[in-house]
N, C-alpha and C positions, 0 to 999 in steps of 0.2 A: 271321709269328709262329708259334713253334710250339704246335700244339695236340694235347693228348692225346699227347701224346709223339710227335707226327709233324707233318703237313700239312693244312692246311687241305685239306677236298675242294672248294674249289672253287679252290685252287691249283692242285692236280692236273688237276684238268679244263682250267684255263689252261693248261697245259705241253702235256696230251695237246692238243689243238685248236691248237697251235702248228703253224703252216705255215713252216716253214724251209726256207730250201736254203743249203746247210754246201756253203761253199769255202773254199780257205784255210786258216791257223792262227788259231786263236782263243783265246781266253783266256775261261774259263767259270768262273763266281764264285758261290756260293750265301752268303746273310747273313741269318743267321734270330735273331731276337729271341726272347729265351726268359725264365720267371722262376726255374724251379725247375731241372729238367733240358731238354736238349733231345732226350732220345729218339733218335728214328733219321731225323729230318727232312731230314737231309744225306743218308744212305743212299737214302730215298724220292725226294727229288729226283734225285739221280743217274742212279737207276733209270729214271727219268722219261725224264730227257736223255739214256740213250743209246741210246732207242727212238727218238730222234729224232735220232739221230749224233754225239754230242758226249758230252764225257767232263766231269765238273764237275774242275778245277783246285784250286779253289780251296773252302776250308770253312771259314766263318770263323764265329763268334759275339757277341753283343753280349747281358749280361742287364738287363736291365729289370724295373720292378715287377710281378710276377707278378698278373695283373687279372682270376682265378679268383675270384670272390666268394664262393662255395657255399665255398670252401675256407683261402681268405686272409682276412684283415683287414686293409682297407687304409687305417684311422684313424689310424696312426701316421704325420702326414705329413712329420714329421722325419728318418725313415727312408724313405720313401718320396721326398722329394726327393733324399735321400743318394743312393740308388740310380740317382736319375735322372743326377746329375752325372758321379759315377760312369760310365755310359752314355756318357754326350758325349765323353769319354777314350778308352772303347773304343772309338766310331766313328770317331774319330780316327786310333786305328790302323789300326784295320780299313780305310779310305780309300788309308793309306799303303800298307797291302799291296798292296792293290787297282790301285791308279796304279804300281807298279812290278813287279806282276802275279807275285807271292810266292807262289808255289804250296805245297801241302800241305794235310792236315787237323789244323787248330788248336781242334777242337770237343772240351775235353776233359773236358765234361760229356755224354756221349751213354750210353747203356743200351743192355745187349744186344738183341741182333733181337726174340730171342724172348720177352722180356719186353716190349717195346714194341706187338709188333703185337697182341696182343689189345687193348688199350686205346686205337689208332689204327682197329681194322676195326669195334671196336663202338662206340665214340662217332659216327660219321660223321656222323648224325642221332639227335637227339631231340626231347621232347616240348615243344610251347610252353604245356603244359595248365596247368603251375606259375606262370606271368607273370601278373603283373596289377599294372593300373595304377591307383594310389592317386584317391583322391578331387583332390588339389588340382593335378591336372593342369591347366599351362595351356594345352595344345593349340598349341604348336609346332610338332608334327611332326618334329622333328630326328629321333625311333627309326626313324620309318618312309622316311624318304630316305636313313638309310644303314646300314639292315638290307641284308647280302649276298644274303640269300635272298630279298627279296622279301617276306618273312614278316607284315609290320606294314601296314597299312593305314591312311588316317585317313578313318571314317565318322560323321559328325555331329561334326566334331571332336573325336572321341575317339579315340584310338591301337586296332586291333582285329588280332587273329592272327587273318592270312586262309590261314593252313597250319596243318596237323599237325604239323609238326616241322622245325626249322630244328637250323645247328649250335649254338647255346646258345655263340656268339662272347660272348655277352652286351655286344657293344655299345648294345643299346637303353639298358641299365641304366646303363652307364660313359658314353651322350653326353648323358643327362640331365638338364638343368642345375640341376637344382630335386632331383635324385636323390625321382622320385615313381615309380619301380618296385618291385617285390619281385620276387622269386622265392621261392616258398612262406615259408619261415618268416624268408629271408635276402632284409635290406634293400638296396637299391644304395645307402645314406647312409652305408654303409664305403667308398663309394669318396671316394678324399681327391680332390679339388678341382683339385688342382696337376699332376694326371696325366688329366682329363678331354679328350676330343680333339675 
């Protein structure tokens, strides 16, 4: 997914910690999910890959419902399913590129460099001080088993930020099921239902 107009940092850090050894001809494919733009994600990646010998081919995209809450509203889930269907067509294609190994760059929503990287070097991390979990939590656990960071705890049953700052992916808020997060003033009961994962 693109984040911030680029890469998740712990994308990055999977690519760098990549142990390869590059023989032969390959076929190298990047496929980033995006809602609004995708920034320089494809650029980031590349850059990645050919610290580690390999050139990306291929640059494909797929848009999805943008699941920025602080930013979107995602109540409208008649459009939000649009989008998704939508999706399934362009994976589609994107599959057939892929399997007949269609090289190029077909990302033709991306923003210049230098617009991008200020809002890929300062998002990296932030604050988890704005979360907080409503009263009718039922103590599931789903935030805290598939927060990336590690971020979420469950102590006495209760969901707890055991960090400073995580990337604000805001999956705790989007896996939900009962949507009993906030983020300061903004509910996670914008996220429609039909696109929770």
């Amino acid at each position: 997914p693109v984040y911030f107009f680029g890469l998740l940092s712990i994308v990055s850090e999977f690519v760098r910690n990549l142990d390869l050894c590059v023989r032969g001809q390959h076929f190298v494919y990047h496929v980033v999910t995006f809602g609004t733009i995708t920034g320089q994600s494809h650029y980031m990646m590349g850059k990645a890959l050919r610290k580690k010998g390999l050139n990306l081919d291929g640059r494909y995209i797929v848009k999805m419902v943008d699941t920025y809450t602080l930013m979107f509203d995602l109540s409208d889930e008649e459009k939000c399913e649009k989008v998704m269907k939508d999706a399934e067509v362009c994976i589609d294609r994107v599959i057939e590129k892929v399997v007949n190994r269609v090289r190029g760059d077909f990302d033709n929503r991306k923003i210049p460099h230098w617009l991008a990287f200020p809002y890929t070097y300062c998002n990296r991390k932030k604050s988890t001080a704005p979360f907080v979990v409503l009263g009718r939590c039922i103590r599931c656990g789903a935030c805290a088993k598939k927060c990336p960071m590690g971020a979420i705890e469950m102590r006495d049953n209760r969901p707890i930020w055991i960090k400073e700052q995580c990337l604000q992916c805001l999956g705790c808020l989007h896996r939900c099921r009962y949507s009993l997060f906030s983020m300061g003033k903004r509910q996670s009961n914008m996220v429609s239902s039909s696109i929770r994962g």
